[in-house]
PDB file of the backbone (N, CA, C, O) and the ligand in Angstrom, with CONECT records:
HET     ZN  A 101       1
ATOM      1  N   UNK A   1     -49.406-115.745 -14.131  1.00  0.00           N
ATOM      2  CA  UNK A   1     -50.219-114.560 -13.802  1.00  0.00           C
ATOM      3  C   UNK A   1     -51.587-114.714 -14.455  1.00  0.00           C
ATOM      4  O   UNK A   1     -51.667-115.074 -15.630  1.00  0.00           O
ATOM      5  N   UNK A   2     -52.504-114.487 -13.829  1.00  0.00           N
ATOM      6  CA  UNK A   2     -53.920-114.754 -14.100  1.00  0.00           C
ATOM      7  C   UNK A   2     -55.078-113.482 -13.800  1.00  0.00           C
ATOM      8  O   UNK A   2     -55.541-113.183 -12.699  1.00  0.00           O
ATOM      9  N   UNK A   3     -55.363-112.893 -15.019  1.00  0.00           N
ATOM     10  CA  UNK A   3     -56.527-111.213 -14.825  1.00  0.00           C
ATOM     11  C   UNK A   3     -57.495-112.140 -15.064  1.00  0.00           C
ATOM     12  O   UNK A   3     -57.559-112.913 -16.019  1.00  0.00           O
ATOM     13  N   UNK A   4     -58.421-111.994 -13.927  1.00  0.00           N
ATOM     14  CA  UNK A   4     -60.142-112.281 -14.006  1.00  0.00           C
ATOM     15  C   UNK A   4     -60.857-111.208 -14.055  1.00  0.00           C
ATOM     16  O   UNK A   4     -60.771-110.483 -13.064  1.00  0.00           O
ATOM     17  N   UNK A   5     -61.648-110.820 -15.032  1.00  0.00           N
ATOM     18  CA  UNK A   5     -62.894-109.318 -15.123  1.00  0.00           C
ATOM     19  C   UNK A   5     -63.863-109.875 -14.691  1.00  0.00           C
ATOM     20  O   UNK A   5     -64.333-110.856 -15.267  1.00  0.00           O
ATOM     21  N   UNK A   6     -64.546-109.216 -13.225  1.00  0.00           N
ATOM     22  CA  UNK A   6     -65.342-109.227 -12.656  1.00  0.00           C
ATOM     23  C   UNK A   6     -65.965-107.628 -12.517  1.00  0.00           C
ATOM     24  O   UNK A   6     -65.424-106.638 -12.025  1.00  0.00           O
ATOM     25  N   UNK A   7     -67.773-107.828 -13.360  1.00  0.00           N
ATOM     26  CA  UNK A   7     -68.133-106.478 -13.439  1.00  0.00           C
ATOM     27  C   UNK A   7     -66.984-105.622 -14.339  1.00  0.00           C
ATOM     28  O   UNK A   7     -66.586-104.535 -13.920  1.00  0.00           O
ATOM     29  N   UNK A   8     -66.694-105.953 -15.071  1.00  0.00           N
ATOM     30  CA  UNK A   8     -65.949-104.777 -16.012  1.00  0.00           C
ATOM     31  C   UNK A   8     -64.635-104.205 -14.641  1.00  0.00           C
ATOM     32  O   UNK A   8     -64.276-103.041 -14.468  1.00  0.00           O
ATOM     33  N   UNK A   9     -64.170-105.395 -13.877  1.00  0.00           N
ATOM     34  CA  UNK A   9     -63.382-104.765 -12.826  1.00  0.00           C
ATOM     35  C   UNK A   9     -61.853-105.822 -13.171  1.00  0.00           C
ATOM     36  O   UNK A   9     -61.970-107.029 -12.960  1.00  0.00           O
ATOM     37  N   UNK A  10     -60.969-105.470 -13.509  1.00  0.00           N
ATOM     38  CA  UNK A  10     -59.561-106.701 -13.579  1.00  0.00           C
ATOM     39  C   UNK A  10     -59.214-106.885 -12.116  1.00  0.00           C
ATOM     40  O   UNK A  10     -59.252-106.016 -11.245  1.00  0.00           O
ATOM     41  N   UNK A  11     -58.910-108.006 -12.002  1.00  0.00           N
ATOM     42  CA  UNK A  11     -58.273-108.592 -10.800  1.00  0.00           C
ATOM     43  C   UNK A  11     -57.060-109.417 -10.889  1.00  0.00           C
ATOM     44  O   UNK A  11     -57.251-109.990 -11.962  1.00  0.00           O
ATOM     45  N   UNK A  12     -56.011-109.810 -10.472  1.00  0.00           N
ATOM     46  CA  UNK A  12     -55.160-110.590 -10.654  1.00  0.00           C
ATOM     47  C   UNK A  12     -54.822-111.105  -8.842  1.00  0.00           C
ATOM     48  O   UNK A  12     -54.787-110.583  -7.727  1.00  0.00           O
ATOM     49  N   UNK A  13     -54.620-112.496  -9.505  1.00  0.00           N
ATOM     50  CA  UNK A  13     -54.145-113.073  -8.311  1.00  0.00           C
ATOM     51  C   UNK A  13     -52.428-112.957  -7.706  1.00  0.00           C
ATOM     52  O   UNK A  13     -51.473-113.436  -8.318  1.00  0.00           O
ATOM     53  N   UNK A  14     -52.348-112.345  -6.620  1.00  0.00           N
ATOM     54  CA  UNK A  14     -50.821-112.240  -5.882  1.00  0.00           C
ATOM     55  C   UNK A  14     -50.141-113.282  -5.887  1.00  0.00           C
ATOM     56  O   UNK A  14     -50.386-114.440  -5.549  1.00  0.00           O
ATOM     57  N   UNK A  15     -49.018-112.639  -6.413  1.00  0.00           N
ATOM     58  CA  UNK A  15     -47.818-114.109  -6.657  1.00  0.00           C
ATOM     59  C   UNK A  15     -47.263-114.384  -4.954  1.00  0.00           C
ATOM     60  O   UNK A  15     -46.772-115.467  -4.636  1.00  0.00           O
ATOM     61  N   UNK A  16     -47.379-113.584  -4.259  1.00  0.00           N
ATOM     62  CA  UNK A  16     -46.832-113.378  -2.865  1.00  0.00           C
ATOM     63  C   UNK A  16     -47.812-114.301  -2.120  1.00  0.00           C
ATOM     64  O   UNK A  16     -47.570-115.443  -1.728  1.00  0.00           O
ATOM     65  N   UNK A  17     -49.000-113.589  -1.987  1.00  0.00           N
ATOM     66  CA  UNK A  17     -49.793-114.433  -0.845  1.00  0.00           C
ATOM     67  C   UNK A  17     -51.406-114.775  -1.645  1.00  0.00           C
ATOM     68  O   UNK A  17     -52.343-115.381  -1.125  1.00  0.00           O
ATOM     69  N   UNK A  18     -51.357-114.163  -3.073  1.00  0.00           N
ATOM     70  CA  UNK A  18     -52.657-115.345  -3.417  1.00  0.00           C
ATOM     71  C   UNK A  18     -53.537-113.976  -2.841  1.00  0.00           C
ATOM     72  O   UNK A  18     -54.208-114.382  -1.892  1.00  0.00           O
ATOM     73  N   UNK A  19     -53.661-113.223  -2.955  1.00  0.00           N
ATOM     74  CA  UNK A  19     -54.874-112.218  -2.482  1.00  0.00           C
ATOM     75  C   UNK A  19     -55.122-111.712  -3.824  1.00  0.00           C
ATOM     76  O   UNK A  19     -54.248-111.614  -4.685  1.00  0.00           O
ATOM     77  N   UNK A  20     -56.862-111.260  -4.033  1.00  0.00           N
ATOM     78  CA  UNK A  20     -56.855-110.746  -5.401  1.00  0.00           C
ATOM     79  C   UNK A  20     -56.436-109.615  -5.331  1.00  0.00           C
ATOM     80  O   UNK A  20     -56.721-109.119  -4.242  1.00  0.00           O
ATOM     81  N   UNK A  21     -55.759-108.802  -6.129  1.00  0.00           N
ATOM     82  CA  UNK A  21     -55.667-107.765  -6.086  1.00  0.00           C
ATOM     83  C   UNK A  21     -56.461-106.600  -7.442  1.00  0.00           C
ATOM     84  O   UNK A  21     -56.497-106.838  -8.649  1.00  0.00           O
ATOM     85  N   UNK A  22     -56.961-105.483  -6.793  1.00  0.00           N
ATOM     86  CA  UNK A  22     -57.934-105.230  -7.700  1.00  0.00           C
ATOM     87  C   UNK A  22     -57.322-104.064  -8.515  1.00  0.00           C
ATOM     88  O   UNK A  22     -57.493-102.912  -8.117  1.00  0.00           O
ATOM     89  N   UNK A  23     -56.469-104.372  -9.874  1.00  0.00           N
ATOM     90  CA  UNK A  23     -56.179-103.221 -10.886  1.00  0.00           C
ATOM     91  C   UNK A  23     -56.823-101.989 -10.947  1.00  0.00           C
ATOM     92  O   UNK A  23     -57.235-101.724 -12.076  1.00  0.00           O
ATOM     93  N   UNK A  24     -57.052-101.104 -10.046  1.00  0.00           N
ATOM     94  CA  UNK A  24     -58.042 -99.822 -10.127  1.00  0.00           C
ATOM     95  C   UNK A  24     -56.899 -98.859 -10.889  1.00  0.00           C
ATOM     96  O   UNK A  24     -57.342 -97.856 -11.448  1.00  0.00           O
ATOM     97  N   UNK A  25     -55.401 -99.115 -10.947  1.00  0.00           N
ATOM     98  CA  UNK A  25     -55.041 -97.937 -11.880  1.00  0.00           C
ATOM     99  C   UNK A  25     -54.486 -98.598 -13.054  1.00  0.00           C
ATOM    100  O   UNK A  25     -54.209 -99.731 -12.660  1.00  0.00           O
ATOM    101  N   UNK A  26     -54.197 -98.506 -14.202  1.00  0.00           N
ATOM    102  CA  UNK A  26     -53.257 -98.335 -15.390  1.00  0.00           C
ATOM    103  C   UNK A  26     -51.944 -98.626 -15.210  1.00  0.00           C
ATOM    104  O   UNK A  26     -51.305 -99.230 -16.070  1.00  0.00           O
ATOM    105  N   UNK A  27     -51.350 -98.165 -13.918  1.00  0.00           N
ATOM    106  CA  UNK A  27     -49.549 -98.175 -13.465  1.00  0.00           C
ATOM    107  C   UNK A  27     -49.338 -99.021 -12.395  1.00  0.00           C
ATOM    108  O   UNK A  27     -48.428 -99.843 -12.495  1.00  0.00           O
ATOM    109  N   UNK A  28     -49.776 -98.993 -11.737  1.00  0.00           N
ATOM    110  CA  UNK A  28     -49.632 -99.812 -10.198  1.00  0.00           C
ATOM    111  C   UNK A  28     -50.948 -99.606  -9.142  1.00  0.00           C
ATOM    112  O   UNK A  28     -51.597 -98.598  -8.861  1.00  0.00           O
ATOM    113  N   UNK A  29     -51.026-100.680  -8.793  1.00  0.00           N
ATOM    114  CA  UNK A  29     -52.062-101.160  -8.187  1.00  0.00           C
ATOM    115  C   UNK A  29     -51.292-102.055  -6.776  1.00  0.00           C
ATOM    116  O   UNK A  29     -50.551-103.036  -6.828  1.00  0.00           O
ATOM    117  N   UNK A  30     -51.614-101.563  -5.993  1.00  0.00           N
ATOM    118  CA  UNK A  30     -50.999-102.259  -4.385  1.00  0.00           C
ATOM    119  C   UNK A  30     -51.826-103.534  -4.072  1.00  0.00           C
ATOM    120  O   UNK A  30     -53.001-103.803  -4.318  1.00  0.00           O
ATOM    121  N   UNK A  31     -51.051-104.087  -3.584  1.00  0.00           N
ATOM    122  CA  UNK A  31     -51.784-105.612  -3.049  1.00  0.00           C
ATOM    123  C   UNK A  31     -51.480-105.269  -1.262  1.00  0.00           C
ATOM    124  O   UNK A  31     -50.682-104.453  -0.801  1.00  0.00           O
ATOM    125  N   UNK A  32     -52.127-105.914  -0.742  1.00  0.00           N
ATOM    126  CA  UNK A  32     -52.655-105.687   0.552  1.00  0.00           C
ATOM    127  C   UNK A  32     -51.050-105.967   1.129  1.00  0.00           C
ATOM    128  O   UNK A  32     -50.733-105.325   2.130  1.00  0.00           O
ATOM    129  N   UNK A  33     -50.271-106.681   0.674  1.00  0.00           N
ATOM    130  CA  UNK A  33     -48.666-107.545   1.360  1.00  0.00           C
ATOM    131  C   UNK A  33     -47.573-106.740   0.560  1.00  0.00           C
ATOM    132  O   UNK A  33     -46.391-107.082   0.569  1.00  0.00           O
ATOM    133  N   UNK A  34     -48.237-105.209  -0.411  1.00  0.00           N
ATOM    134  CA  UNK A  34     -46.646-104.621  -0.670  1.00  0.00           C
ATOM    135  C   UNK A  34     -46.478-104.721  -1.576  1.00  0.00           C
ATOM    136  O   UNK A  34     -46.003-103.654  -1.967  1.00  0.00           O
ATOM    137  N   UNK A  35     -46.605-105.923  -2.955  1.00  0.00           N
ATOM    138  CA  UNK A  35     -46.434-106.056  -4.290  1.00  0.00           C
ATOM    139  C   UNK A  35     -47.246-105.094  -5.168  1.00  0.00           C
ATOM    140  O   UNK A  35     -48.436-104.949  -4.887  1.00  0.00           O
ATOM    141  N   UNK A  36     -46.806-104.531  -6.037  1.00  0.00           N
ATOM    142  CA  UNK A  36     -47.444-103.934  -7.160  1.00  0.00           C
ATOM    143  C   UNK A  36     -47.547-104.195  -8.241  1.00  0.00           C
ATOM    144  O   UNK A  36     -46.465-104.655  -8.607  1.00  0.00           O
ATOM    145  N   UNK A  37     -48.571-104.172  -9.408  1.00  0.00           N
ATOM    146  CA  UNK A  37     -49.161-104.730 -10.187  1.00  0.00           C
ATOM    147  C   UNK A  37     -49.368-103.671 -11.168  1.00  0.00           C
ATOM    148  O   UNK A  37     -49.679-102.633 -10.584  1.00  0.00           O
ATOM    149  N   UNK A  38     -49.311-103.520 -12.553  1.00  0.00           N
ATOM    150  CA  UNK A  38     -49.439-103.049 -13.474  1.00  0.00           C
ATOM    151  C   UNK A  38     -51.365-103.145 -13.851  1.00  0.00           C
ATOM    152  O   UNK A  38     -52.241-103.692 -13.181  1.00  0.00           O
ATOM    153  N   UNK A  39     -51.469-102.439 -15.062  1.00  0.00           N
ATOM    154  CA  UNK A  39     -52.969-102.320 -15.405  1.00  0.00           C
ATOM    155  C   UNK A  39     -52.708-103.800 -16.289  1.00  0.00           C
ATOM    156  O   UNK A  39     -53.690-104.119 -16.960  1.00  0.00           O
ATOM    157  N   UNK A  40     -51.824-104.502 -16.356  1.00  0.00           N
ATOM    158  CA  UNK A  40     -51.525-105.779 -17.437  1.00  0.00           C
ATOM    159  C   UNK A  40     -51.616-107.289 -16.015  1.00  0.00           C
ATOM    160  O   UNK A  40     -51.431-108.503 -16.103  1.00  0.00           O
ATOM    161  N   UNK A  41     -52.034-106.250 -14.697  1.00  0.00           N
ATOM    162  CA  UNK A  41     -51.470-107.972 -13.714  1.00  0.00           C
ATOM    163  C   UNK A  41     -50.288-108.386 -13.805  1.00  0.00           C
ATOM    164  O   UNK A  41     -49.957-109.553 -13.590  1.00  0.00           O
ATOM    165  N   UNK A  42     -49.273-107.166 -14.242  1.00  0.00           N
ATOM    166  CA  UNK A  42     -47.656-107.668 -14.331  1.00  0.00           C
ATOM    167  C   UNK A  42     -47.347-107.210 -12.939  1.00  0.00           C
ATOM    168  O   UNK A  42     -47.912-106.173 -12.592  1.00  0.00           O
ATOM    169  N   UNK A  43     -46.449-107.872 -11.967  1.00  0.00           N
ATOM    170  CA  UNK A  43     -45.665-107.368 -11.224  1.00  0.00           C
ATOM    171  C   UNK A  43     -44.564-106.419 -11.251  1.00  0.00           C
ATOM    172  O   UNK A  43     -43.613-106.599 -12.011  1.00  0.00           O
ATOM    173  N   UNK A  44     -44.626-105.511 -10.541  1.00  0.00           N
ATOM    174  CA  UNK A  44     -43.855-104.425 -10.701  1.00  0.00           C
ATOM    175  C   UNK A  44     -42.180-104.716 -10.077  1.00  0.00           C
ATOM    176  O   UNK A  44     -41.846-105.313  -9.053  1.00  0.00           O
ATOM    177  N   UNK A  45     -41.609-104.269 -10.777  1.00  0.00           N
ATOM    178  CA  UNK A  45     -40.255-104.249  -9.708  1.00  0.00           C
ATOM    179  C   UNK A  45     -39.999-103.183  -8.619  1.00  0.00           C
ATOM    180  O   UNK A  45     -40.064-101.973  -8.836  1.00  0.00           O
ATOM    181  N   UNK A  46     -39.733-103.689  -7.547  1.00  0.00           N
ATOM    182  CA  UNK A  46     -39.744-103.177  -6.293  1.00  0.00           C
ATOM    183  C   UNK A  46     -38.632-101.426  -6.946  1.00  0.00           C
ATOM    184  O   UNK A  46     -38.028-101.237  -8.002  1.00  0.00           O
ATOM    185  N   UNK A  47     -38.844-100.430  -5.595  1.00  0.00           N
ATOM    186  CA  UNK A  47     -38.365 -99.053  -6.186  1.00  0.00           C
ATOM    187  C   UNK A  47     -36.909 -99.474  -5.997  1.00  0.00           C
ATOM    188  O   UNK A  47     -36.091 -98.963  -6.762  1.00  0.00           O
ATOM    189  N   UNK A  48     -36.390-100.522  -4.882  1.00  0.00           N
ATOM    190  CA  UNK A  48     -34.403-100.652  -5.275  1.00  0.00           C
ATOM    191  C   UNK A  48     -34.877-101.316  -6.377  1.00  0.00           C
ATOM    192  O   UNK A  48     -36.045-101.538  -6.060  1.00  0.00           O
ATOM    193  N   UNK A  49     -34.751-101.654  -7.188  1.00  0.00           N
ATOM    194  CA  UNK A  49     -34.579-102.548  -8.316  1.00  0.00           C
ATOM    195  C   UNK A  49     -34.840-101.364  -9.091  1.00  0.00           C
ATOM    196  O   UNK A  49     -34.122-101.494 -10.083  1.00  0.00           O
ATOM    197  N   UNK A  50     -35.462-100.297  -9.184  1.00  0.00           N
ATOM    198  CA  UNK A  50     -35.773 -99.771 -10.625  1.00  0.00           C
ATOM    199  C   UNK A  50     -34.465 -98.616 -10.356  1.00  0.00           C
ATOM    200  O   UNK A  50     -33.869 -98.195 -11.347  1.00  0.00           O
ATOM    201  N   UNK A  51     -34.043 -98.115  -8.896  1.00  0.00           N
ATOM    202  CA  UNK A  51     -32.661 -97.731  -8.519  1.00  0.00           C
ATOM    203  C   UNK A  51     -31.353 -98.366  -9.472  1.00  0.00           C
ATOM    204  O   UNK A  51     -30.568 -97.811 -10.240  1.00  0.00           O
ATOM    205  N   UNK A  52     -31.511 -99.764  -9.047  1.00  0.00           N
ATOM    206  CA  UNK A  52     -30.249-100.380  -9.590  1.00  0.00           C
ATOM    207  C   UNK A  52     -30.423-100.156 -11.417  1.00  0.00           C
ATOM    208  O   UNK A  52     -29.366 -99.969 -12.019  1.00  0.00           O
ATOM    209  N   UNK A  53     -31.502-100.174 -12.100  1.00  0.00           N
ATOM    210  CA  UNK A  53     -31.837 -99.985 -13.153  1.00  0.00           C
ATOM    211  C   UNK A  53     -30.916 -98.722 -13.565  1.00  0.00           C
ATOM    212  O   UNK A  53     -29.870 -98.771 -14.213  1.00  0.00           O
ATOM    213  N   UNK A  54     -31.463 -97.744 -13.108  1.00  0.00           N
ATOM    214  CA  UNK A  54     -30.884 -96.317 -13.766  1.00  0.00           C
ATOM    215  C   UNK A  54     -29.430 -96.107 -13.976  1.00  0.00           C
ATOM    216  O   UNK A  54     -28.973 -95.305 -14.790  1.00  0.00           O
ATOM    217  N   UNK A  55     -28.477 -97.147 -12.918  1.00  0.00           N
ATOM    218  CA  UNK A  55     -27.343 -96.918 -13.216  1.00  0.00           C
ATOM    219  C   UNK A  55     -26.680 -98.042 -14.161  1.00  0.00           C
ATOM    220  O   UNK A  55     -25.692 -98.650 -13.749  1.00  0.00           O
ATOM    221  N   UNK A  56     -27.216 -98.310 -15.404  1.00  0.00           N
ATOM    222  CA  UNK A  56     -27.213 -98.927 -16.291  1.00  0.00           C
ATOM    223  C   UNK A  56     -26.709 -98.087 -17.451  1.00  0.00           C
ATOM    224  O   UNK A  56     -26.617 -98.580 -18.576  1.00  0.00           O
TER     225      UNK A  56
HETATM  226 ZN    ZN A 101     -50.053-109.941  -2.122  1.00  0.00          ZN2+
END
């Protein structure tokens, strides 16, 4: 995972299809193909996955 600051702006490159995607929030940030991204350029886990989580 790779954040480039351009203009005081974070970007991270999509593990999916390689598009930058531009961190505009703190929590999740959408990439043009569906993946979400943290204010860290972490990938988010999809909403079944954070489902299967709770019943932990
Ligand atoms: Zn993408």
């Amino acid at each position: 995972m790779t954040v480039k600051t351009i203009d005081g702006e974070k970007f991270v490159a999509c593990v999916e299809c390689g598009h930058d995607v531009h961190l505009y929030s703190m929590w999740a940030s959408e990439c043009v193909c569906g993946v979400e991204y943290n204010g860290f350029g972490q990938q988010l886990a999809s909403r079944k996955q954070w489902d299967m989580e709770e019943d932990f």
